[in-house]
C-alpha positions as CSV (number, residue, x, y, z in Angstrom):
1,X,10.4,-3.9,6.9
2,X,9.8,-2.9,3.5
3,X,11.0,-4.6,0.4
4,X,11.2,-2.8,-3.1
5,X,11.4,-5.1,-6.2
6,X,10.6,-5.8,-9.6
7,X,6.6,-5.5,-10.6
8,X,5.5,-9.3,-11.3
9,X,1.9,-9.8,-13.2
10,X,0.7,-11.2,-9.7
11,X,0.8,-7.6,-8.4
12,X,-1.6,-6.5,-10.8
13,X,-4.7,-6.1,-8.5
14,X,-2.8,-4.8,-5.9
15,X,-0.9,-2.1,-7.9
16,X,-3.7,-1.4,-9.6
17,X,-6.1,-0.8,-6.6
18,X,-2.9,1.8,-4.8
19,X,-2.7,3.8,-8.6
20,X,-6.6,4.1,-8.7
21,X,-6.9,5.3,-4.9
22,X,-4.2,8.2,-6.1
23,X,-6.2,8.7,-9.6
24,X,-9.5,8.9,-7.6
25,X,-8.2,11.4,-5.1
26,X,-7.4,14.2,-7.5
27,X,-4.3,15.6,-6.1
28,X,-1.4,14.2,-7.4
29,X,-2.0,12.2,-10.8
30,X,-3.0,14.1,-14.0
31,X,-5.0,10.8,-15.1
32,X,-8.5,11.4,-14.7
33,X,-9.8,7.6,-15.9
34,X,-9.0,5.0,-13.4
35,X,-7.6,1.7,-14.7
36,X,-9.1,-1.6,-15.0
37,X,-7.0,-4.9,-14.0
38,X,-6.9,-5.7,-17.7
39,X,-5.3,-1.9,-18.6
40,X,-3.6,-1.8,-15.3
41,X,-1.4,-4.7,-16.9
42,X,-0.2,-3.7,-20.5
43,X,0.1,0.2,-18.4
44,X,2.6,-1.2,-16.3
45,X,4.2,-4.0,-18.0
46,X,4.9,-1.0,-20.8
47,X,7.3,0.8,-18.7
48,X,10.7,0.6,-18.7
49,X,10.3,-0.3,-15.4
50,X,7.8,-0.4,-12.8
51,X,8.3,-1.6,-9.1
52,X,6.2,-2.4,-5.9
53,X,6.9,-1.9,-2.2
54,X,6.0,-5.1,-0.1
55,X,6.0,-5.9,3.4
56,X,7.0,-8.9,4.9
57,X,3.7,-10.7,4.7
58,X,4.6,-9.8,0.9
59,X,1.2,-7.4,0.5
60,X,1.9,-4.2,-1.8
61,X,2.1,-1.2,0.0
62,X,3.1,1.5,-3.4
63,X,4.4,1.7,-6.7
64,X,6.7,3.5,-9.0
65,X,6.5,3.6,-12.8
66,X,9.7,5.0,-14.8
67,X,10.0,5.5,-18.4
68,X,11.7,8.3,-20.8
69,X,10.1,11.9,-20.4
70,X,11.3,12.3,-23.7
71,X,12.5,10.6,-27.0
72,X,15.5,11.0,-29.0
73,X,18.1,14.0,-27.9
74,X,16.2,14.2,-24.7
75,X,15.8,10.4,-24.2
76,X,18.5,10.3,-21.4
77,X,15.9,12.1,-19.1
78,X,13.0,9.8,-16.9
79,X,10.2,10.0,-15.4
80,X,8.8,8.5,-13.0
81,X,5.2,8.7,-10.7
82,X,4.8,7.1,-7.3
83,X,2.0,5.7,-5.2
84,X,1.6,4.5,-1.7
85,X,-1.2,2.7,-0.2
86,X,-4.1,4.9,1.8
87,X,-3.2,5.0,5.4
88,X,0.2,4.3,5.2
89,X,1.8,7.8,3.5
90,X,3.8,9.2,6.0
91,X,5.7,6.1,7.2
92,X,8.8,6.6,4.7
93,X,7.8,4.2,1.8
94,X,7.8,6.8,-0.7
95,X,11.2,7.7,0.3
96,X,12.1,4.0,-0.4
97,X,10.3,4.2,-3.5
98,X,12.2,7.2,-4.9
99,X,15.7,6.1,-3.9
100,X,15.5,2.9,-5.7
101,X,14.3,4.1,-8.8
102,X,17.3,6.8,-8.8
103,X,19.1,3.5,-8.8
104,X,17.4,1.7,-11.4
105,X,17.2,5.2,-13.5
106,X,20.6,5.1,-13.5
107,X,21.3,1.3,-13.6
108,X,19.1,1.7,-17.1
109,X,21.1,4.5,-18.3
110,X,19.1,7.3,-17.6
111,X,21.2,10.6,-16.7
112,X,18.4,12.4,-15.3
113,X,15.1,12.1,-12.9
114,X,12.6,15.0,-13.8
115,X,9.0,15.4,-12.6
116,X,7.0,17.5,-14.7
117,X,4.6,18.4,-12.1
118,X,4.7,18.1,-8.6
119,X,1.4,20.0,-7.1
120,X,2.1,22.4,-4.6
121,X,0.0,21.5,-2.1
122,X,1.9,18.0,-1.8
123,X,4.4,19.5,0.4
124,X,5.3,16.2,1.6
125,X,6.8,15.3,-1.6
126,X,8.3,18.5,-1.9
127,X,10.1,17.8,1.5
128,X,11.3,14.8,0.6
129,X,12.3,15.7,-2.9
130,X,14.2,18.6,-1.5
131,X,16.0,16.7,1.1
132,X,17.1,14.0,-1.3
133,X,18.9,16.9,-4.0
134,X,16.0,17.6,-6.6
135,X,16.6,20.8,-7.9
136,X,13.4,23.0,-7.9
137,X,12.5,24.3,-12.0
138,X,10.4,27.3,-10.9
139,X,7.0,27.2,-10.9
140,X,4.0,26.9,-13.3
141,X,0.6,28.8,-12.4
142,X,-1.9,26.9,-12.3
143,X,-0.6,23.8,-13.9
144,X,-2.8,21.4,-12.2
145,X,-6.8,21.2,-12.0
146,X,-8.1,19.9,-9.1
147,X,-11.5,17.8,-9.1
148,X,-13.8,21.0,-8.1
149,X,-12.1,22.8,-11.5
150,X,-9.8,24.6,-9.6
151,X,-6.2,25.2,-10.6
152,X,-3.3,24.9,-8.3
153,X,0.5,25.7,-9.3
154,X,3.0,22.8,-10.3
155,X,6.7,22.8,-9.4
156,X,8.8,21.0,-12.1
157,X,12.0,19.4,-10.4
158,X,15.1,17.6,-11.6
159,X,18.0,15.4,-10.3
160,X,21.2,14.3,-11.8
161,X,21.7,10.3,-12.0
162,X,25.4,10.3,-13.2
C-alpha cells in the first residue's frame, strides 16, 4: 500500500537519493548537476508543493515537485516533475503521484497541469498521461539531449484542473 503526503525535512535523504538516480540517468530530467542533501532541502522546501510516496514501513518510494510554469497572466498554469525509486517503476506509483498532485494543483488554485517536455522515449509516461486526459501539444524535434549528446524529441502536454 502506498501513501502520498506532504514532503517533511526528514525525507530529505530519501527524496534526494530518488531525484539524483533520475538526474544521473539522463532520460527524463533536464538537470544535469545532481543535488546535495543541503540543496536537495531549500530545492524542495521552495516549491509550492512537493510530496513523497511511502510505503507502509514509511520508506520513500518517489516524489513530485509542483510550482507555477509561469508568473503573472500565466501564473494559473503548474508544473510539476515526478520521480520513483529504481526498481520499482512500473508498479503504479507514478500514477499515484500524478493524481494527487492534480488534486493539490487544483486545491492551490492552479487551473492547469502542463509538462514542458515529456521525452519521447518515456512511453510509459506517455501512456499514463494519455489515459488519465493530458492533451498532447505537438511535438518539439530534438528538444532533449541525451548523455551521449544526442537529441531526442519532447512532447509538451497539458490538462485542465477546473
Amino acid at each position: 500500500m502506498i501513501t502520498i503526503r506532504a514532503y517533511e525535512s526528514f525525507d530529505c535523504a530519501d527524496a534526494t537519493a530518488i531525484w539524483n538516480a533520475v538526474v544521473r540517468e539522463g532520460l527524463a530530467f533536464p538537470q544535469e548537476e545532481e543535488l546535495t542533501v543541503e540543496s536537495a532541502r531549500q530545492f524542495f522546501a521552495s516549491q509550492s508543493y512537493t510530496a513523497v510516496a511511502v510505503t507502509e514501513k514509511a520508506e520513500v518510494v518517489g516524489l513530485y515537485i509542483l510550482h507555477p510554469n509561469n508568473v503573472g497572466r500565466c501564473g494559473h498554469i503548474c508544473n510539476t516533475s515526478y520521480a520513483v525509486k529504481e526498481g520499482l517503476r512500473g508498479q503504479h506509483i507514478g500514477e499515484a503521484l500524478v493524481k494527487d498532485s492534480l488534486q493539490a494543483a487544483a486545491r492551490l488554485g492552479f487551473r492547469i497541469l502542463q509538462f514542458n517536455a515529456v521525452v519521447a522515449s518515456n512511453t510509459p509516461a506517455l501512456h499514463l498521461y494519455r489515459r488519465l486526459g493530458f492533451t498532447q501539444l505537438g511535438r518539439i524535434p530534438k528538444g532533449f539531449r541525451l548523455k551521449d549528446g544526442s537529441y531526442e524529441d519532447i512532447i509538451p502536454h497539458y490538462i485542465e484542473l477546473v
